[in-house]
C-alpha positions as CSV (number, residue, x, y, z in Angstrom):
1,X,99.7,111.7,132.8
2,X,101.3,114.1,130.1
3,X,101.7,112.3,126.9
4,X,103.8,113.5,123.7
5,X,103.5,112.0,120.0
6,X,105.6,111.6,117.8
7,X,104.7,110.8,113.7
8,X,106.8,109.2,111.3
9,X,106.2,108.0,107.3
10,X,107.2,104.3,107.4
11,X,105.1,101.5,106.3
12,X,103.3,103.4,103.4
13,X,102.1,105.2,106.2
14,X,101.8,108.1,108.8
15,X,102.9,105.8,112.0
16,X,102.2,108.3,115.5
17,X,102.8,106.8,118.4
18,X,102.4,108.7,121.8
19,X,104.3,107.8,125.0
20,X,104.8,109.5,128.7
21,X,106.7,112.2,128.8
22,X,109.3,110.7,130.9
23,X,109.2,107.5,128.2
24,X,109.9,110.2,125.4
25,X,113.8,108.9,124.7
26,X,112.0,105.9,123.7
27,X,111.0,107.1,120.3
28,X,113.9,106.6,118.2
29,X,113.5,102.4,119.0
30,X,110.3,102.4,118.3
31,X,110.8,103.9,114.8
32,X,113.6,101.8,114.2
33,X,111.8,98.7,115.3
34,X,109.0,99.8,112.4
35,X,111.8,100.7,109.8
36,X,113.5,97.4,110.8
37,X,110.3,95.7,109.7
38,X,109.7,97.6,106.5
39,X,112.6,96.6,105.7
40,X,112.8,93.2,105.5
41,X,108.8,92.5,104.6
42,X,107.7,95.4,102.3
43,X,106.6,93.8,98.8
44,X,107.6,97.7,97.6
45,X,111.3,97.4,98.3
46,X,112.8,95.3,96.2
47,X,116.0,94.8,98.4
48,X,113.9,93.5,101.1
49,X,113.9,89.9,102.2
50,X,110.4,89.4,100.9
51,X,111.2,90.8,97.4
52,X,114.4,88.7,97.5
53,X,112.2,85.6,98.3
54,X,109.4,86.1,95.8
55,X,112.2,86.1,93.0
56,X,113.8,82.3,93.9
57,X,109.9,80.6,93.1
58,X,110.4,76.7,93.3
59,X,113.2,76.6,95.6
60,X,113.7,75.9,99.0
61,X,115.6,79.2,101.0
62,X,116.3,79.3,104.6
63,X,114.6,82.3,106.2
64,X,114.4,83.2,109.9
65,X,112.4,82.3,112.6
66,X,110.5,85.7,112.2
67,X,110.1,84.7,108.8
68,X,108.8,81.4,109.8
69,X,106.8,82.7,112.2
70,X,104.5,85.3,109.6
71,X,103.8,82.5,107.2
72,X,102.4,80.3,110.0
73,X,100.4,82.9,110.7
74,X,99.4,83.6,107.8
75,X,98.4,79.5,107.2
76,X,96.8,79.6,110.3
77,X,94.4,83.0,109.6
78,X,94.0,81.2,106.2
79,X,92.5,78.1,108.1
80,X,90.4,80.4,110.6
81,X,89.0,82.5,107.7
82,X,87.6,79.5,105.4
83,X,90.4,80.7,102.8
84,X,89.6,84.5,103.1
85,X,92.8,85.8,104.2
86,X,95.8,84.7,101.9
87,X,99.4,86.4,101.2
88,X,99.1,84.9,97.7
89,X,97.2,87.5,96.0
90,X,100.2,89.9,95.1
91,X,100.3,88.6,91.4
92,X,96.4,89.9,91.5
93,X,97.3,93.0,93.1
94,X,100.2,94.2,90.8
95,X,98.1,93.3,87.5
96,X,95.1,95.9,88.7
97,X,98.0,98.2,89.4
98,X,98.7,98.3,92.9
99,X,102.5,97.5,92.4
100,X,106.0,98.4,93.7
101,X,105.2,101.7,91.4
102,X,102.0,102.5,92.4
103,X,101.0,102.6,88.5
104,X,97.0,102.1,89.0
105,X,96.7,100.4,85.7
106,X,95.7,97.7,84.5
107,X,98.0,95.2,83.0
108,X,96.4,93.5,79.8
109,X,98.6,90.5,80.1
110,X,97.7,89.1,83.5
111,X,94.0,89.5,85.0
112,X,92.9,88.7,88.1
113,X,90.1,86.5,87.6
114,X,92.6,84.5,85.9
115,X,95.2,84.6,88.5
116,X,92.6,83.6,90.5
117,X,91.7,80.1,89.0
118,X,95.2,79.2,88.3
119,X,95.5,79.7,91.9
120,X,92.7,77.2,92.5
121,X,95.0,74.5,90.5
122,X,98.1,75.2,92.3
123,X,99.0,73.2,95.4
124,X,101.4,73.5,97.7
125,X,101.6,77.2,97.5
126,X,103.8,77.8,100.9
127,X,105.8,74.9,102.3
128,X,107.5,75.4,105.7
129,X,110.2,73.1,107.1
130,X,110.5,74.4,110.9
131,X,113.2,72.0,111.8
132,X,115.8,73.6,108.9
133,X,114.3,76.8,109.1
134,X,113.9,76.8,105.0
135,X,110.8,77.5,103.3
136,X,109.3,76.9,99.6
137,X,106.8,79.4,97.6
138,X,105.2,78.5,94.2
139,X,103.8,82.0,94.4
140,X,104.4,85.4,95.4
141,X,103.4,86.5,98.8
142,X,102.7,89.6,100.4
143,X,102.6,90.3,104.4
144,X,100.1,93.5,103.7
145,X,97.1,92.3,105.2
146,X,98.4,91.7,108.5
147,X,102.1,93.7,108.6
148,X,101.2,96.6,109.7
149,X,99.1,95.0,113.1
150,X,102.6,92.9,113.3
151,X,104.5,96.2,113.7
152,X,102.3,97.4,116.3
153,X,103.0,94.2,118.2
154,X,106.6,94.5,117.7
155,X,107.1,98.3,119.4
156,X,104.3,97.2,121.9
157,X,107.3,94.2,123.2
158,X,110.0,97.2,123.2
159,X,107.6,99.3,125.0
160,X,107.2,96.3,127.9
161,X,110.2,95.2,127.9
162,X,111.3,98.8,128.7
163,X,108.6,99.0,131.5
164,X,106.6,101.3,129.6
165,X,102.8,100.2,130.2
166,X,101.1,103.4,128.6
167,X,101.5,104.1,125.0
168,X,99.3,104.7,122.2
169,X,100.2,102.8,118.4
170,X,98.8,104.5,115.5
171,X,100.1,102.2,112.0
172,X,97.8,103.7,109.5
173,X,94.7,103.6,111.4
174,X,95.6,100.1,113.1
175,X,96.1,101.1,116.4
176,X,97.2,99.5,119.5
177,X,96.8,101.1,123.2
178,X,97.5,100.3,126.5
179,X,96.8,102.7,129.8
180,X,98.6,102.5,132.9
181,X,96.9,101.7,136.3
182,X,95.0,104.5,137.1
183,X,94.9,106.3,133.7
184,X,91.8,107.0,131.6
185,X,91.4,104.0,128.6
186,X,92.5,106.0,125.0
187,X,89.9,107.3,122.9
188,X,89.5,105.8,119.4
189,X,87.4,107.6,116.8
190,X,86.1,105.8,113.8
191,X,86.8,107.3,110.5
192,X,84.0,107.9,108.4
193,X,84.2,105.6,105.3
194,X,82.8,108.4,102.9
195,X,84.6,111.2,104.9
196,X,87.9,110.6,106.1
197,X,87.5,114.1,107.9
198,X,84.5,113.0,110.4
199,X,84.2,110.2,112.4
200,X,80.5,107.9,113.0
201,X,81.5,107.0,116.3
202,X,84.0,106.2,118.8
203,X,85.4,103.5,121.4
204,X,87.8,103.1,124.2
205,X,90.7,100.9,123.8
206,X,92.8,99.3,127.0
207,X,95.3,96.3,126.1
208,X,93.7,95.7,122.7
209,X,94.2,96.6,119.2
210,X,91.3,98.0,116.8
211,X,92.2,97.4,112.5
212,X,89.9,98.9,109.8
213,X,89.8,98.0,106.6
214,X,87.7,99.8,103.7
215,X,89.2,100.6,100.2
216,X,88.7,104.6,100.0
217,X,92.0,105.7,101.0
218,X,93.7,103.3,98.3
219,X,91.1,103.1,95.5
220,X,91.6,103.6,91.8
221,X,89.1,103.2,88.7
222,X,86.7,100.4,89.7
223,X,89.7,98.7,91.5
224,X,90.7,98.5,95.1
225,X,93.5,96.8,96.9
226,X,91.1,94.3,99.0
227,X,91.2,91.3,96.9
228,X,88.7,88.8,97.6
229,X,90.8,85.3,97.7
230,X,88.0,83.1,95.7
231,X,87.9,85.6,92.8
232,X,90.9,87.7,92.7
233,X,89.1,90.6,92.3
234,X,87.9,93.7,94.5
235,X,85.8,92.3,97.1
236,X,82.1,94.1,97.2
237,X,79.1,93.9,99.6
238,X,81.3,96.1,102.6
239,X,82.2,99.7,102.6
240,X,84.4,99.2,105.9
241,X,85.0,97.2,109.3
242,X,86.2,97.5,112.1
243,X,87.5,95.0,114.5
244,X,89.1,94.4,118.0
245,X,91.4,91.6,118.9
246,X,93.6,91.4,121.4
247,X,97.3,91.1,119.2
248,X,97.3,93.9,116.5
249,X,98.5,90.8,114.1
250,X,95.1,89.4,114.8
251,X,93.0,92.6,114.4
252,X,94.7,93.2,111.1
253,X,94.4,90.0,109.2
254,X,90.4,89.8,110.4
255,X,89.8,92.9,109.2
256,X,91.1,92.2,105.7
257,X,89.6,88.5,106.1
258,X,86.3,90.0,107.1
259,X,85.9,92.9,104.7
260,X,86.6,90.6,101.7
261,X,84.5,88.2,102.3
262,X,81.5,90.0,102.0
263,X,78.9,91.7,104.6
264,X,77.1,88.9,105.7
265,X,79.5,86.4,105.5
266,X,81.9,88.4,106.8
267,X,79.5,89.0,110.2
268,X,78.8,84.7,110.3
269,X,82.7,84.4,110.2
270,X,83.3,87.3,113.2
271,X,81.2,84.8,115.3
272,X,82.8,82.1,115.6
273,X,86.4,84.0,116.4
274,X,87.8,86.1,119.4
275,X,86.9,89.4,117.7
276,X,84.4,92.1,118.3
277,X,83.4,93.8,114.9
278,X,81.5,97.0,113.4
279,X,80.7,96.6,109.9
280,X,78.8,98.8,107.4
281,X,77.8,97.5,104.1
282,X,77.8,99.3,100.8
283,X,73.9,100.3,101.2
284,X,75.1,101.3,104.5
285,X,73.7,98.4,106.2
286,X,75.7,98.4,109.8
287,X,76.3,95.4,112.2
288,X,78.2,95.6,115.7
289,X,78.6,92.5,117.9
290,X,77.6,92.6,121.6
291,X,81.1,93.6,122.9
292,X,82.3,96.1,120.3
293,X,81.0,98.7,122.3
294,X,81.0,101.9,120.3
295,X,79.3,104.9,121.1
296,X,78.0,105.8,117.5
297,X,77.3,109.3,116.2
298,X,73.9,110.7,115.0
């Protein structure tokens, strides 16, 4: 089957998805799905509906279901992860730097360790209330550990519910890919964590959705934007990972889960979820579970 691809800048980043030939006038609401996204959930924009949100601390805002939705996600990852995925680091974040101006420096007021332990204290962080569709935050969130798997998800439904059933989703190296009967799975390479230019190795991907997570492509000084939750600083022990799930949401938020929590705890918490996972460790250390099944490079 003749594919065609198609790359656009939304998300923070490149965002290529390919399609059939004769799918290609499906392009544009794909794209616009993405942007639609971006829109309303990008801690960068401060007229979306998450900057909007993180400004009214302390008081209960109706949001929509979507909204609703991502933060009971988020809850339930929390949960799954012993703690090691959580929206509430962006304070942490935006002191080391990584804020809606991309300064990269450290702010001498506010430091992440201590962000961290008054985090600790706080309860009652997120407060949902389904049945009025409101919701309460005592701190500032940010969707980025899984939003970009959530997009994927998101064109994936236009895709199907345009009858589309072959499409490749590339959202900053969080992919998603389906093939159609007869058609050959998609081929994956895995990006080198000290190269970006070569891969170590390379998978085949049918109906599921692979997310990486390492700090080289958004690393600064001694800081990166992987936070471990318990600190509030840079997690350390894992140069990348690499996992499979079969929702990009899922994939996403594991990988970030994973990565952060260290190398081998980060393998003990794989196990006992729906993921396969290929994980290298700063001495370059590598673990894959039985069913990632990657063909690795010499």
């Amino acid at each position: 089957m003749e594919t065609v691809a198609r790359t656009e800048e939304l998300l923070g980043s490149a965002i290529e998805i390919k399609l059939p030939r004769q799918h290609s006038s499906f392009f544009p609401i794909c794209f616009e799905e993405m942007k639609r996204i971006e829109d309303a959930y990008s801690r960068f924009l401060p007229d979306s509906k998450l900057s909007k949100l993180n400004k009214t601390l302390g008081t209960w805002q109706h949001v929509s279901e979507e909204f609703i939705f991502l933060l009971s996600k988020a809850e339930e990852f929390k949960a799954k992860t012993g703690g090691n995925f959580d929206i509430t680091l962006k304070s942490a974040l935006d002191a080391m730097g990584y804020d809606k101006d991309y300064s990269f420096k450290q702010k001498p007021e506010a430091k992440p360790g201590i962000l961290a332990s008054m985090r600790g204290a706080l309860s009652g962080a997120i407060q949902i209330n389904r049945n009025e569709k409101k919701i309460l935050l005592n701190r500032e969130i940010d969707f980025g550990g899984f939003g970009k798997g959530y997009a994927s998800d998101r064109v994936a439904e236009v895709l199907e519910r345009k009858g589309v059933s072959h499409y490749y989703i590339n959202a900053g190296g969080d992919m998603l890919a389906k093939s159609a009967k007869g058609e050959k799975d998609w081929e994956i390479l895995l990006e080198h964590p000290d190269n970006p230019e070569i891969a170590i190795g390379k998978i085949n991907l049918n109906g599921k959705a692979i997310a990486g997570s390492a700090p080289n492509r958004r690393k600064w000084g001694d800081s990166h934007h992987l936070i471990n939750a318990k600190t509030g600083k840079p997690a350390q022990g894992t140069k990348a990972i690499f996992v499979i799930a079969s929702t990009g949401i899922e994939a996403d938020a594991c990988a970030t889960a994973l990565f952060t929590a260290g190398f081998e705890h980060g393998i003990s918490l794989s196990k006992k979820m729906p993921v396969e996972i290929l994980s290298i460790s700063s001495q370059n250390k590598m673990y894959q579970s039985p069913g990632f099944g990657a063909e690795l490079f010499g």
